[in-house]
PATI-711732 format. One record per residue: z, y, x of N, C-alpha, C, O, CB in turn; residue in three letters. Coordinates in steps of 0.2 Angstrom, whole numbers, plus 5000, padded with zeros to 4 digits. Each point is the difference from the previous one (the first is absolute). Glycine has a CB too. Example, Ala and Ser with C-alpha at 12.3 -4.5 7.8 and 13.67 -1.06 7.14 Angstrom:
! PATI-711732
+------+------+------+------+------+------+------+------+------+------+------+------+------+------+------+------+
|  n_Z |  n_Y |  n_X | ca_Z | ca_Y | ca_X |  c_Z |  c_Y |  c_X |  o_Z |  o_Y |  o_X | cb_Z | cb_Y | cb_X | rest |
+------+------+------+------+------+------+------+------+------+------+------+------+------+------+------+------+
| 5039 | 4972 | 5066 | 5000 | 5006 | 4996 | 5000 | 5006 | 5004 | 5003 | 4999 | 5005 | 5003 | 4995 | 4986 |  ALA |
| 4990 | 5011 | 5007 | 5001 | 5006 | 5004 | 5003 | 5005 | 4996 | 5001 | 5006 | 5003 | 4989 | 4991 | 5003 |  SER |
+------+------+------+------+------+------+------+------+------+------+------+------+------+------+------+------+
END
This chain:
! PATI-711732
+------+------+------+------+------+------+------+------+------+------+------+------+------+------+------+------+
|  n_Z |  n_Y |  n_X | ca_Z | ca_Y | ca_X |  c_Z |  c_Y |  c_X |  o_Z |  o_Y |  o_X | cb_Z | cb_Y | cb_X | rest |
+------+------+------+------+------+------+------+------+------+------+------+------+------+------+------+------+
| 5122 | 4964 | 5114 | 4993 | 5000 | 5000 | 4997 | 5007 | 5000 | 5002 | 5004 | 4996 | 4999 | 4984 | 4999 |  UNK |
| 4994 | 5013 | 5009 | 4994 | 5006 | 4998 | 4998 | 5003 | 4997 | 4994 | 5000 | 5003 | 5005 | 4998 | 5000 |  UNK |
| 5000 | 5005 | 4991 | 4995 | 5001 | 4997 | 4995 | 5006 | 5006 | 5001 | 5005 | 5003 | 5007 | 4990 | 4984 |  UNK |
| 4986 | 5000 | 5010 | 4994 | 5005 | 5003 | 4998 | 5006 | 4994 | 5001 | 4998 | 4994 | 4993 | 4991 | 5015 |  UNK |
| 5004 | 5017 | 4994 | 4995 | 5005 | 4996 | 4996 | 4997 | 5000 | 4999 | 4997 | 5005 | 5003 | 5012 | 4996 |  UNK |
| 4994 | 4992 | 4992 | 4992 | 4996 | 4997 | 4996 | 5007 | 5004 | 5001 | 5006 | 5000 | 5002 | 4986 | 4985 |  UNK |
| 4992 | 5005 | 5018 | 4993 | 5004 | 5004 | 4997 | 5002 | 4996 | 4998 | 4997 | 4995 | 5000 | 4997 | 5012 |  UNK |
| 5000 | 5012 | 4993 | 4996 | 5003 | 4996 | 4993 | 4998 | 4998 | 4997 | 5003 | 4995 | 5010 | 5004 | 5010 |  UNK |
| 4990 | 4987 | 5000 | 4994 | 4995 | 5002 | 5001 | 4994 | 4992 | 4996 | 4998 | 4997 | 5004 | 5004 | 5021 |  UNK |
| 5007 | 4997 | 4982 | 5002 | 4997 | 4991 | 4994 | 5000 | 4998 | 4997 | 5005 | 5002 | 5015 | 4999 | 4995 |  UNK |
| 4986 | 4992 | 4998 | 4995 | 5000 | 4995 | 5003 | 5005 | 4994 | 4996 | 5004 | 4997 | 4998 | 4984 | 5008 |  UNK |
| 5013 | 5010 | 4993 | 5002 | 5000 | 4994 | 5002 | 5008 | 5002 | 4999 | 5005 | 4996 | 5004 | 4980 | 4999 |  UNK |
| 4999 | 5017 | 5012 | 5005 | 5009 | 5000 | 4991 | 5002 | 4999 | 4999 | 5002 | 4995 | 5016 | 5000 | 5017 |  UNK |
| 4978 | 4997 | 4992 | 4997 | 5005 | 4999 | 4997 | 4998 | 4993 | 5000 | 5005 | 4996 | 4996 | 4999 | 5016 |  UNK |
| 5003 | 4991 | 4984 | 4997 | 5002 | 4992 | 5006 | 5006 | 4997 | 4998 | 5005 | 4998 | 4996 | 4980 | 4998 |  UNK |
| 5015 | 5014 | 5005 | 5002 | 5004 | 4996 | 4999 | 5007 | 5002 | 5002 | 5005 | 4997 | 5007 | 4986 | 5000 |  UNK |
| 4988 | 5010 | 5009 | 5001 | 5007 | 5002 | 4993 | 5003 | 4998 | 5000 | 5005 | 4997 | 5009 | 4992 | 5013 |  UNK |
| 4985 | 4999 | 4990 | 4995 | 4999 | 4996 | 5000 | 5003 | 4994 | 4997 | 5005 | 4998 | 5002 | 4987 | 5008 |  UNK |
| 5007 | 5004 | 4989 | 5000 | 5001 | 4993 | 5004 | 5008 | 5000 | 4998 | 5005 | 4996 | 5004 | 4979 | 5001 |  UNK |
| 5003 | 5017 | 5009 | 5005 | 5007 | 4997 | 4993 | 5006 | 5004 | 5001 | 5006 | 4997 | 5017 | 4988 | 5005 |  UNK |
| 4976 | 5006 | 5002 | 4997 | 5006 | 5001 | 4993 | 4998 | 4993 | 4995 | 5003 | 5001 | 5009 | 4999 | 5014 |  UNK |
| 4995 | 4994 | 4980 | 4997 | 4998 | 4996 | 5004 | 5006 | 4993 | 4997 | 5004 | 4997 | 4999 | 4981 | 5010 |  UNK |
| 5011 | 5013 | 4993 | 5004 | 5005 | 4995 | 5000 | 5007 | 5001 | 5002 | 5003 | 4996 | 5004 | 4989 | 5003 |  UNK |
| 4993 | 5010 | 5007 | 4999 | 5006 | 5005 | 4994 | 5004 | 4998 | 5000 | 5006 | 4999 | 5005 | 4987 | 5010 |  UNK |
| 4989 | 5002 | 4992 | 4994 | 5003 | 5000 | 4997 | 5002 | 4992 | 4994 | 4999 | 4998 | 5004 | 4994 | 5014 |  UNK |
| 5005 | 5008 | 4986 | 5000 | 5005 | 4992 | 5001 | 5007 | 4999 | 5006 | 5002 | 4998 | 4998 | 4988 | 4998 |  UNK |
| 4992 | 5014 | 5004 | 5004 | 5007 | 4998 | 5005 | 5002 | 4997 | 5005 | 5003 | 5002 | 4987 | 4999 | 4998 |  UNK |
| 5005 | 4996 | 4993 | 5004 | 5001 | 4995 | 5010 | 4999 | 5004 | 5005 | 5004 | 5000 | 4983 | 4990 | 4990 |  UNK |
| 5011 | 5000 | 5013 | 5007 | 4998 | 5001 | 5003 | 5004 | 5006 | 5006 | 5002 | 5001 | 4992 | 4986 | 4995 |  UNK |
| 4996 | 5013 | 5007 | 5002 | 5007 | 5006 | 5002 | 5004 | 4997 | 5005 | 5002 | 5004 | 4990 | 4997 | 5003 |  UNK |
| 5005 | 5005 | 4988 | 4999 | 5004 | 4996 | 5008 | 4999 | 4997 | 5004 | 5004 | 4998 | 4981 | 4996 | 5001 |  UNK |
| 5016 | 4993 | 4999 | 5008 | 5001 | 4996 | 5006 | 5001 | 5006 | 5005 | 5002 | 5000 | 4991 | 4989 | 4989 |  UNK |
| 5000 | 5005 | 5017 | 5006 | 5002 | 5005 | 5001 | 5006 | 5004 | 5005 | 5001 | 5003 | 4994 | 4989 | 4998 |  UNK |
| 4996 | 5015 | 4997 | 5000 | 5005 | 5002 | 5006 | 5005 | 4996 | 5004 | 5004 | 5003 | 4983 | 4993 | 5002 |  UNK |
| 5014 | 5002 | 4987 | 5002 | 5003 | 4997 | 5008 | 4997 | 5001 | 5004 | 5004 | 5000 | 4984 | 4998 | 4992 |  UNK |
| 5013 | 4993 | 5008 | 5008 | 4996 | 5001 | 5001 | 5003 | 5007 | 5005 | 4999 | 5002 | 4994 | 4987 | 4990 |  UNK |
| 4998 | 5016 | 5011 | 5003 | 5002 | 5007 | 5006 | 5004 | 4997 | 5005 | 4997 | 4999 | 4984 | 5004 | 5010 |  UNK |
| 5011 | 5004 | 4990 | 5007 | 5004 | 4998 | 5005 | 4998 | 4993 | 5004 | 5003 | 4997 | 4989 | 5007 | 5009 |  UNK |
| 5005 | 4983 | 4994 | 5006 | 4996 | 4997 | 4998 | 4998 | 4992 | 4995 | 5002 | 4997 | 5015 | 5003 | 5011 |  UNK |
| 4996 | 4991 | 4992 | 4996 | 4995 | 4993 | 4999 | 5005 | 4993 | 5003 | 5004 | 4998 | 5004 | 4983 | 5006 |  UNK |
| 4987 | 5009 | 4992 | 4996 | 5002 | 4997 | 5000 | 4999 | 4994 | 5006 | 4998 | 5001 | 4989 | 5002 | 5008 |  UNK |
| 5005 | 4999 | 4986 | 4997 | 4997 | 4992 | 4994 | 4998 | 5002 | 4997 | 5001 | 5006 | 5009 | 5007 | 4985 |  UNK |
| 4990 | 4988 | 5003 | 4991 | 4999 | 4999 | 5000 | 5006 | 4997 | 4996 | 5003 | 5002 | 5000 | 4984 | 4998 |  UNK |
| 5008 | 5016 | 4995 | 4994 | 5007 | 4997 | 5000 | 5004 | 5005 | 4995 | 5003 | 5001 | 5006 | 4998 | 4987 |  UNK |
| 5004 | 5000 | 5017 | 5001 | 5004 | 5005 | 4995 | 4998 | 5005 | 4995 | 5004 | 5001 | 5017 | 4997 | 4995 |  UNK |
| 4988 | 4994 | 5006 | 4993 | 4999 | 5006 | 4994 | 5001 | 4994 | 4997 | 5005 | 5001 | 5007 | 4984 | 5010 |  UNK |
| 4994 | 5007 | 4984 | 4992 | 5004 | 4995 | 4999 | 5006 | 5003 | 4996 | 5001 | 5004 | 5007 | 4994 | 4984 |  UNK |
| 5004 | 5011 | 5009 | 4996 | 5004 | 5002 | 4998 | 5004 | 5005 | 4995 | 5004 | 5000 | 5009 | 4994 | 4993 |  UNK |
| 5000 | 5001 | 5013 | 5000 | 5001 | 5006 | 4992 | 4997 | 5003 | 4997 | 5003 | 5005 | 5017 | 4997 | 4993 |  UNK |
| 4984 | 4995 | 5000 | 4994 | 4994 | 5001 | 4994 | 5001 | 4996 | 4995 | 4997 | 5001 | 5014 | 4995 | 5002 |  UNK |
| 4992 | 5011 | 4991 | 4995 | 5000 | 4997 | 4997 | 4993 | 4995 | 4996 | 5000 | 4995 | 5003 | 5010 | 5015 |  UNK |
| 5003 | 4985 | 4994 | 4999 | 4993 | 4999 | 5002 | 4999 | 4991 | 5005 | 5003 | 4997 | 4997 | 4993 | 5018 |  UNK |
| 4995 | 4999 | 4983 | 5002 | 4998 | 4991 | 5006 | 4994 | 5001 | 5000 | 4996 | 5005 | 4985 | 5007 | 4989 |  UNK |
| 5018 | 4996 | 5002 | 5004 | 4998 | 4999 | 5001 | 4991 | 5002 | 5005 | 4996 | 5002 | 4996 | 5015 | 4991 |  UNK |
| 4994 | 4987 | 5005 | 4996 | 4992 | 5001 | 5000 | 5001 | 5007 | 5004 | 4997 | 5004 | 4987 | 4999 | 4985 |  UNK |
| 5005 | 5008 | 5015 | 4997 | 5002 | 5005 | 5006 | 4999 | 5005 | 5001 | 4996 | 5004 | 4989 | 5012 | 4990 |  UNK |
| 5015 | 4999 | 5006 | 5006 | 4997 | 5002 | 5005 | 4995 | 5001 | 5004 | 5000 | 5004 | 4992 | 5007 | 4994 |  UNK |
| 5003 | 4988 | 4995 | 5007 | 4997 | 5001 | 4994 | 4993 | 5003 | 5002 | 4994 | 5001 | 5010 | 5012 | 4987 |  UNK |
| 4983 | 4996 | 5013 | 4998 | 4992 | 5004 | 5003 | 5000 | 5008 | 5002 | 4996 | 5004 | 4986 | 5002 | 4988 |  UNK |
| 5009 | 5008 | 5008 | 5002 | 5005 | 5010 | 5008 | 4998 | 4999 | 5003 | 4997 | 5005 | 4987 | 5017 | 4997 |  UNK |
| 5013 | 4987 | 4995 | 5008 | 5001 | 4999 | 5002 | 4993 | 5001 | 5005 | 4999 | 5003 | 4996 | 5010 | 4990 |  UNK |
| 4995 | 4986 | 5004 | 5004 | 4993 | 5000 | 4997 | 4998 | 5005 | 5004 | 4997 | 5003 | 4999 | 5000 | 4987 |  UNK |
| 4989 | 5004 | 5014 | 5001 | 4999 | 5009 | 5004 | 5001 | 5004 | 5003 | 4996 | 5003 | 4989 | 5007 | 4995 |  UNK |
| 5009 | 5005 | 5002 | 5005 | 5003 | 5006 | 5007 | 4997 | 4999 | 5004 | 4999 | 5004 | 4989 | 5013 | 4997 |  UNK |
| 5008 | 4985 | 4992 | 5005 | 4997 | 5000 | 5002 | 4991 | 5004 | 5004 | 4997 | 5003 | 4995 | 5013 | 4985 |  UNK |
| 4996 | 4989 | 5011 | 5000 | 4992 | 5002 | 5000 | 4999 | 5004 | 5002 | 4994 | 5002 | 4994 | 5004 | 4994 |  UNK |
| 4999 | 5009 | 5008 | 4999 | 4999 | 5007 | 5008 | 5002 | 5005 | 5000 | 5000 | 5006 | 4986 | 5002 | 4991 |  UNK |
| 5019 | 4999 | 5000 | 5005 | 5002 | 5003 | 5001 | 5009 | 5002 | 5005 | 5003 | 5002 | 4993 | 4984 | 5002 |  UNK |
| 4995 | 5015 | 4996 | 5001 | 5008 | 5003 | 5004 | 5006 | 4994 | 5003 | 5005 | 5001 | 4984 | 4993 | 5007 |  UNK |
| 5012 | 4999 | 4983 | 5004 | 5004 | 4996 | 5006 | 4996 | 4996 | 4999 | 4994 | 5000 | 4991 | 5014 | 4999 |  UNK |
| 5014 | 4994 | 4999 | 5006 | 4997 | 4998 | 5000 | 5002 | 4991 | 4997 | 5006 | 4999 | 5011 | 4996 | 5015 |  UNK |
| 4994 | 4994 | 4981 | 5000 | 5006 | 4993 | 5008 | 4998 | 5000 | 5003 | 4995 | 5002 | 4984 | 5005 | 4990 |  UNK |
| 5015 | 5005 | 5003 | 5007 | 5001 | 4999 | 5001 | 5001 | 4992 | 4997 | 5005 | 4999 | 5005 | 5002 | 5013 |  UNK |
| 4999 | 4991 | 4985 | 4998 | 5002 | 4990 | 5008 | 5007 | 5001 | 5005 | 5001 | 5003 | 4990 | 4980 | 4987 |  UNK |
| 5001 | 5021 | 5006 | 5008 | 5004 | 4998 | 4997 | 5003 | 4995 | 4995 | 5003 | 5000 | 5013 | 5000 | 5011 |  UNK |
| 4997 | 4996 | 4984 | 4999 | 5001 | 4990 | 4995 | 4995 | 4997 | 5000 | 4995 | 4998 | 5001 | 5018 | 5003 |  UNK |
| 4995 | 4995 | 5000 | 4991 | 4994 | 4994 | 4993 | 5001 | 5008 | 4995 | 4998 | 5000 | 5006 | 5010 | 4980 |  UNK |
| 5003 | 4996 | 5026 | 4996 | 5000 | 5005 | 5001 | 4995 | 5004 | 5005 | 4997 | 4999 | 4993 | 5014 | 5000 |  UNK |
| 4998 | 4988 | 5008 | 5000 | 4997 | 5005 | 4998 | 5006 | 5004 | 4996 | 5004 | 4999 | 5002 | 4986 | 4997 |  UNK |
| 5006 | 5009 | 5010 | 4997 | 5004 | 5006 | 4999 | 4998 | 5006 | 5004 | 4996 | 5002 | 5001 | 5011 | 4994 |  UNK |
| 4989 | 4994 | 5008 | 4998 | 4998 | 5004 | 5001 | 5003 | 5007 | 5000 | 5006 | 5001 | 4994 | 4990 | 4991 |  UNK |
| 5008 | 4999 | 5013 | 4999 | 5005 | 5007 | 4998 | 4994 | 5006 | 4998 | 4995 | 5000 | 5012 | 5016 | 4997 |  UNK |
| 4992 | 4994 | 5007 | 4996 | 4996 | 5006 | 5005 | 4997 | 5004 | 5005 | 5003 | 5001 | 4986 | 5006 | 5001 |  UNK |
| 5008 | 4983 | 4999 | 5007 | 4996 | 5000 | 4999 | 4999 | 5009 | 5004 | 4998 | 5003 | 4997 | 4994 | 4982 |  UNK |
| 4993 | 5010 | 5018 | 5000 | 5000 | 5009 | 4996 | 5007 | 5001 | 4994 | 5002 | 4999 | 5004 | 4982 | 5004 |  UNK |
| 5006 | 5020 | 4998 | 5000 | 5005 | 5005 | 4993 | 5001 | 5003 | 4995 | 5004 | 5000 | 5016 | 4993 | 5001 |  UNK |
| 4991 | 4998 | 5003 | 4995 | 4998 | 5008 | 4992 | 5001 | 4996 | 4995 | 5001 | 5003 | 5014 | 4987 | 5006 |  UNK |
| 4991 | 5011 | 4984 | 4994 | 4999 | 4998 | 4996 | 5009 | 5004 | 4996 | 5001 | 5004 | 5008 | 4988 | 4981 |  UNK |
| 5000 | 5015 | 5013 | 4996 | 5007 | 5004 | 4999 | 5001 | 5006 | 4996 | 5004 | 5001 | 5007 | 5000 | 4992 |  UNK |
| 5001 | 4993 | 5012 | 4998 | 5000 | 5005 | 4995 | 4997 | 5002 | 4996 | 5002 | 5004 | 5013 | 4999 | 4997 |  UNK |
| 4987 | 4992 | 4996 | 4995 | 4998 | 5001 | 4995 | 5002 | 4997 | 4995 | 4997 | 5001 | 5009 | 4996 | 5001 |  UNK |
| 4995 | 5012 | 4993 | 4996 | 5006 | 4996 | 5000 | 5004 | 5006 | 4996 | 4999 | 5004 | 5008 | 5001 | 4982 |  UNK |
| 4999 | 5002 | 5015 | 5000 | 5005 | 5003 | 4995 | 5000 | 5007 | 4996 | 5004 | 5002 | 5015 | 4998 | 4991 |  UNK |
| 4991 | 4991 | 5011 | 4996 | 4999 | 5006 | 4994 | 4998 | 5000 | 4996 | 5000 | 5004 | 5012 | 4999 | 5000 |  UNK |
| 4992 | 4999 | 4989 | 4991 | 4997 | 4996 | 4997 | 5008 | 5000 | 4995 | 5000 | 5003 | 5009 | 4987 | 4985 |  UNK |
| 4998 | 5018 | 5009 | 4996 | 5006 | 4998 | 5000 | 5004 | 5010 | 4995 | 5001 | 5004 | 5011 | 5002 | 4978 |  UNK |
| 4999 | 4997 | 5020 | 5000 | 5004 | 5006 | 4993 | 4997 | 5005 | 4997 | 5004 | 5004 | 5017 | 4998 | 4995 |  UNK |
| 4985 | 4992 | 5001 | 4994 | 4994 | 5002 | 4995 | 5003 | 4997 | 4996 | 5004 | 5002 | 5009 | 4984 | 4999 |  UNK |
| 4995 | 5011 | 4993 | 4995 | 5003 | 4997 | 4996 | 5007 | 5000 | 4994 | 5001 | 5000 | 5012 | 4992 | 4994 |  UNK |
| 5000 | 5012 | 5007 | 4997 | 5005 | 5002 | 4997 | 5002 | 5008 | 4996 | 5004 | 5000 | 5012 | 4998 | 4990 |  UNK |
| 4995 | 4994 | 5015 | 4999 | 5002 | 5005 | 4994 | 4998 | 4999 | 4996 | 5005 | 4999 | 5014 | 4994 | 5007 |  UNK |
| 4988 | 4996 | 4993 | 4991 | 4997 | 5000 | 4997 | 5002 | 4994 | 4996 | 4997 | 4997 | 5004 | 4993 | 5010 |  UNK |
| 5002 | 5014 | 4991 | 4995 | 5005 | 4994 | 5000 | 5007 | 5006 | 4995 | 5000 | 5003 | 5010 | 4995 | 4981 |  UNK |
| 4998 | 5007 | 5018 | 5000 | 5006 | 5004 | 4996 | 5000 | 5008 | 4998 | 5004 | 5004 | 5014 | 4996 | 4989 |  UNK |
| 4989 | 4992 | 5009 | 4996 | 5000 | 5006 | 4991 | 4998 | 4997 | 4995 | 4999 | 5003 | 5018 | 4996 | 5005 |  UNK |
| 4989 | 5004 | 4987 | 4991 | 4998 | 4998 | 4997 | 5007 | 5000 | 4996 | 5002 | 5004 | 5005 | 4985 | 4988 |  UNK |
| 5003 | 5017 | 5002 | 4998 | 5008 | 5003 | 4998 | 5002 | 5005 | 4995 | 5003 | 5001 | 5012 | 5000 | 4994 |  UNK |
| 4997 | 4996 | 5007 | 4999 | 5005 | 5008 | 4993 | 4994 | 5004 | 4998 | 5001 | 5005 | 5021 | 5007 | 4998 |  UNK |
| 4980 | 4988 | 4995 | 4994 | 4996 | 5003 | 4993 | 5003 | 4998 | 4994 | 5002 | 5002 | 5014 | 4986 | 4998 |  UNK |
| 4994 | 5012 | 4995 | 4995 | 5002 | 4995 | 4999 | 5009 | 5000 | 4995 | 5002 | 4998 | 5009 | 4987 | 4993 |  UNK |
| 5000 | 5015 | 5012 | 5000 | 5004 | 5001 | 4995 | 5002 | 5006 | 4996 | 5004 | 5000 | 5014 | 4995 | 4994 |  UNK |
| 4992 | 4998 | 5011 | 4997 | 4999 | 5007 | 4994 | 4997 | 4999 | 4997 | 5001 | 5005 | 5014 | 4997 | 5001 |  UNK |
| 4986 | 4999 | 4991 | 4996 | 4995 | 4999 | 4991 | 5007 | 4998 | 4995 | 5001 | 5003 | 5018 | 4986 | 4992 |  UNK |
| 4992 | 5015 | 4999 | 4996 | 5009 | 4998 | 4999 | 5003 | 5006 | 4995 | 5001 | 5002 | 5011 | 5003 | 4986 |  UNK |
| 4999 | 4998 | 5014 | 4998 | 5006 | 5005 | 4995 | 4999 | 5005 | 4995 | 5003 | 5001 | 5016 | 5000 | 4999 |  UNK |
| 4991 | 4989 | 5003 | 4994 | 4998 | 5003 | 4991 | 4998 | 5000 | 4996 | 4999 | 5004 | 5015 | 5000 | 4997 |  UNK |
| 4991 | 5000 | 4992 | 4992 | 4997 | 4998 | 4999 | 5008 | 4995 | 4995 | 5000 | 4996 | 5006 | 4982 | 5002 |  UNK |
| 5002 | 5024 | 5002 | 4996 | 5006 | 4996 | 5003 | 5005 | 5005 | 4998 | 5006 | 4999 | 5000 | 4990 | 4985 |  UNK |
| 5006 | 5004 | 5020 | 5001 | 5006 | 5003 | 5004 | 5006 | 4999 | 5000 | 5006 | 5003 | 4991 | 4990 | 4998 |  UNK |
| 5013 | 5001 | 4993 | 5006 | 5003 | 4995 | 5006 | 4997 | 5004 | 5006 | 5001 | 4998 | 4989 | 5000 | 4989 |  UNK |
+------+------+------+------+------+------+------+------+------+------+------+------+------+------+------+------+
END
């Protein structure tokens, strides 16, 4: 028997995909995966790196954890955290390169836009 790939048109694949750019759309947490990019971390170790207070952090921490993108590891009296899918920066990454293109093309509109209406 077949199994089929579920469609991305799923109700249930777009809410979870929904739910994982909802975990996404937080600085703060951008912010911890920025720091775990060159590998796993402690929480005082991201605090300081992050500036974030410690409540502040371990709520972000048990998000990114839930959601599948950080892993924790206990070792001693710590836990350490990292980044349990990779792929999560690759889609950072092509989220900011978008971003920048049309921050850069709005420039240069807006650029063009002056010269024409003042002659600069």
């Amino acid at each position: 028997m077949l199994k089929t790939k579920p469609t991305t048109a799923d109700p249930a694949i777009i809410a979870a995909v929904a739910d994982y750019f909802k975990v996404l759309s937080e600085a703060s947490r951008l912010q911890i995966l920025t720091c775990l990019k060159s590998g796993a971390m402690n929480v005082m170790e991201i605090g300081e790196a992050t500036g974030l207070g410690q409540a502040n952090l371990s709520k972000h921490l048990k998000v990114l954890t839930q959601a599948g993108i950080l892993s924790r590891q206990p070792k001693g009296t710590s836990a350490y955290y990292e980044i349990a899918d990779p792929i999560i920066f690759e889609l950072c990454e092509l989220a900011c390169d978008r971003i920048s293109q049309r921050v850069l093309q709005q420039a240069e509109s807006l650029k063009a836009f002056r010269s024409k209406n003042t002659g600069f």
